[in-house]
C-alpha positions in Angstrom: 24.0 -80.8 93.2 21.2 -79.2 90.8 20.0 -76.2 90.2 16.6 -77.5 91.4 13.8 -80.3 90.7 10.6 -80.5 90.1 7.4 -79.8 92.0 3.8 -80.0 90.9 3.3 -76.4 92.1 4.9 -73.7 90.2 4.3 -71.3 92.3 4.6 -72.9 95.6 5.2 -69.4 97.5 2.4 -67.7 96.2 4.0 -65.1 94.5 1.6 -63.7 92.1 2.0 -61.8 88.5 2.1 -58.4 89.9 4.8 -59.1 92.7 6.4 -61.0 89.8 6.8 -58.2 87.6 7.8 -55.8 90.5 10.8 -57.8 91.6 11.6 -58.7 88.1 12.0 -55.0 86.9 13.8 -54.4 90.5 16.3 -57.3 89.4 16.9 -56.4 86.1 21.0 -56.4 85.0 22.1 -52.8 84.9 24.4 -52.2 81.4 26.4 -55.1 80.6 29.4 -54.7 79.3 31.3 -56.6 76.9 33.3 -59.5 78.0 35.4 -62.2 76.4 34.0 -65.7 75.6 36.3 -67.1 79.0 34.8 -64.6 81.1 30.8 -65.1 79.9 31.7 -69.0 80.2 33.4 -68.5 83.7 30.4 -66.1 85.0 28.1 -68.2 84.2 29.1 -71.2 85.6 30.3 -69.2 89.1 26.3 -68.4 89.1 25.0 -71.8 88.4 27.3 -72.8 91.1 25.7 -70.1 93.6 22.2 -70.7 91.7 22.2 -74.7 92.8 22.3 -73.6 96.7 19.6 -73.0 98.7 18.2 -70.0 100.3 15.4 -68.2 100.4 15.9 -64.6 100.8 16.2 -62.0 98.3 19.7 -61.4 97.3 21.4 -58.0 97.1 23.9 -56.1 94.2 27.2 -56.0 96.0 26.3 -57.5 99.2 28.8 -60.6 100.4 27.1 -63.8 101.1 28.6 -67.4 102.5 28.3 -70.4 100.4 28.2 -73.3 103.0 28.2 -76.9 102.0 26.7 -80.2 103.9 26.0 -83.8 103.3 22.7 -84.6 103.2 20.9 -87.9 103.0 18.0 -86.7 101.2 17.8 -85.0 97.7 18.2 -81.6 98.8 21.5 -79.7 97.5 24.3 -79.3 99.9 25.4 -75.9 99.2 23.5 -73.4 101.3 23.7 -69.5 101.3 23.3 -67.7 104.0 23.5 -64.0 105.3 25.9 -65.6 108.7 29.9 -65.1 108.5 31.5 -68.1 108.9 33.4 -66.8 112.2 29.4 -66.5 113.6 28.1 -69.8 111.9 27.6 -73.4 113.6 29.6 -76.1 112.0 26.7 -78.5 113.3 24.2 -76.3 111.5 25.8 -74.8 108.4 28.5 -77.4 107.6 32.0 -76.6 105.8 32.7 -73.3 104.4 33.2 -72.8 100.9 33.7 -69.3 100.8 32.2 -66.0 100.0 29.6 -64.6 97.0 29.0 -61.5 95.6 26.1 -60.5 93.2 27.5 -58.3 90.9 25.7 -55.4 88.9 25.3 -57.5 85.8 23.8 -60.1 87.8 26.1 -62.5 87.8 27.9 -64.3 90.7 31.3 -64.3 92.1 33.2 -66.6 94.5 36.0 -66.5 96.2 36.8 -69.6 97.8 38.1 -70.1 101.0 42.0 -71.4 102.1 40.4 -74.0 104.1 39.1 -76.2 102.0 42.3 -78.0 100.9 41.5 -79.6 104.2 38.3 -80.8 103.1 39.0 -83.5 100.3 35.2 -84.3 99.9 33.8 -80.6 99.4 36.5 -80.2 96.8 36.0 -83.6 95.4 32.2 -82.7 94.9 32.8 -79.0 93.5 35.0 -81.0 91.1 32.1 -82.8 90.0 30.0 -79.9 89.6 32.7 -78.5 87.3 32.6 -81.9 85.4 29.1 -82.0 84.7 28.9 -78.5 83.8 31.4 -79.2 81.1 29.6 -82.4 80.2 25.6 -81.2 80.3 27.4 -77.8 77.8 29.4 -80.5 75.4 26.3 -80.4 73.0 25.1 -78.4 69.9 22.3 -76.4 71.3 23.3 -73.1 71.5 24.5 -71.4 74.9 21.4 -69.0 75.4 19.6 -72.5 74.9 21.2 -73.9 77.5 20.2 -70.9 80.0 18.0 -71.8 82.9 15.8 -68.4 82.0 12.8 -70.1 83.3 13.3 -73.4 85.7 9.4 -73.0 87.4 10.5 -75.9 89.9 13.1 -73.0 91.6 11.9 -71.2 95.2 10.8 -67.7 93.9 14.3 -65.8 94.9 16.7 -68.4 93.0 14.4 -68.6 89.7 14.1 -64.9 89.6 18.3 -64.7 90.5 18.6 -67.7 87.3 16.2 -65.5 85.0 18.0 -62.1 85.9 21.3 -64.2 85.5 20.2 -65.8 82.2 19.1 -62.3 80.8 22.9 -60.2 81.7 24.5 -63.2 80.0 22.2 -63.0 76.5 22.9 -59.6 76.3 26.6 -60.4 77.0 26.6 -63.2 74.1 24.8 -60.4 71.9 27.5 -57.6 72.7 30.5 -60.4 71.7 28.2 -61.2 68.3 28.2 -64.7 68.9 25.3 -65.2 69.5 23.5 -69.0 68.1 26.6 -70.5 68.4 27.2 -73.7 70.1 27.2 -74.3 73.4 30.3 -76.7 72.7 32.0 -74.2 70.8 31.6 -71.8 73.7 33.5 -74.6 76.1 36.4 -75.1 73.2 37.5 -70.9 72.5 37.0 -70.3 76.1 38.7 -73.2 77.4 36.5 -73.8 80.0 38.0 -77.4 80.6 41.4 -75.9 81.5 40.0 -73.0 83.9 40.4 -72.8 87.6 37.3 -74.4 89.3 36.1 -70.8 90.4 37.8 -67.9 89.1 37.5 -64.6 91.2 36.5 -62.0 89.6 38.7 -58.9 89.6 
């Protein structure tokens, strides 16, 4: 599960500069406010999460999306987001369902995982892993804005501008909590992020 790969065409849905710009400064995080080192550490992964589905529409502020995931044989992640509820959603099509999203005003994602998948041992089992690499790929010296995906060019249009407008809240976040150039793996140890909840929902 990635948050994408990579293609030989940047652009490959012809966006140009001037659409670029337009949905950029339509994306843009509204005030961010300050937050503690567990809660940047927990938004951020709750969006890379979200962020390593697929979809190609352009997400709304405070709009409630469903996180689906399916196995697939191919390279292609299994998450998908989609606009259908899951009462209104094919199981053939869609998969299991993981539960719902929200984009917030900052930009950043939340999740709220759904009852049902304590009966689904290998969803959980691979959200685990998600959580494990994220601690591991993080476990380094480089510091967290480093390790932001501000510009991953191999992304659809909607999910690189989401990461960008994602990776921008969350500097500004790191600035506001003055931590900013320290270590990614620092970040992990005063937030705890080994010991938190595999998704935290947001209040």
């Amino acid at each position: 599960m990635r948050i994408g790969n990579m293609a030989k065409n940047p652009n490959p849905q012809g966006k140009g500069v001037v659409p670029l710009l337009a949905a950029w400064e339509e994306n843009a995080p509204a005030t961010i406010a300050a937050k503690s080192p567990q809660r940047i550490v927990v938004d951020y992964f709750t969006s890379l999460l979200v962020l390593s589905a697929e979809f190609h529409f352009k997400p709304v502020v405070g709009n409630i999306y469903y996180l689906y995931w399916r196995k697939r044989d191919n390279d292609q992640s299994p998450l998908i987001l989609s606009l259908i509820e899951p009462e209104r959603a094919s199981s053939c099509q869609f998969g299991h369902y993981v539960g719902s999203s929200q984009l917030q005003n900052d930009m950043t994602w939340s999740i709220a995982l759904s009852p049902a998948l304590a009966e689904t041992p290998e969803v959980l089992a691979e959200l685990q892993q998600f959580h494990h690499r994220f601690i591991n790929n993080h476990n380094n010296d480089k510091s967290l804005e480093e390790n932001l995906p501000v510009f991953v060019e191999s992304l659809p249009f909607y999910r690189r501008l989401a990461a960008t407008a994602m990776s921008s809240s969350l500097m500004r976040s790191i600035a506001s909590s003055q931590r900013q150039h320290q270590s990614a793996r620092q970040w992990l140890l005063d937030s705890d992020a080994s010991a938190l909840q595999l998704i935290e929902m947001k209040a």
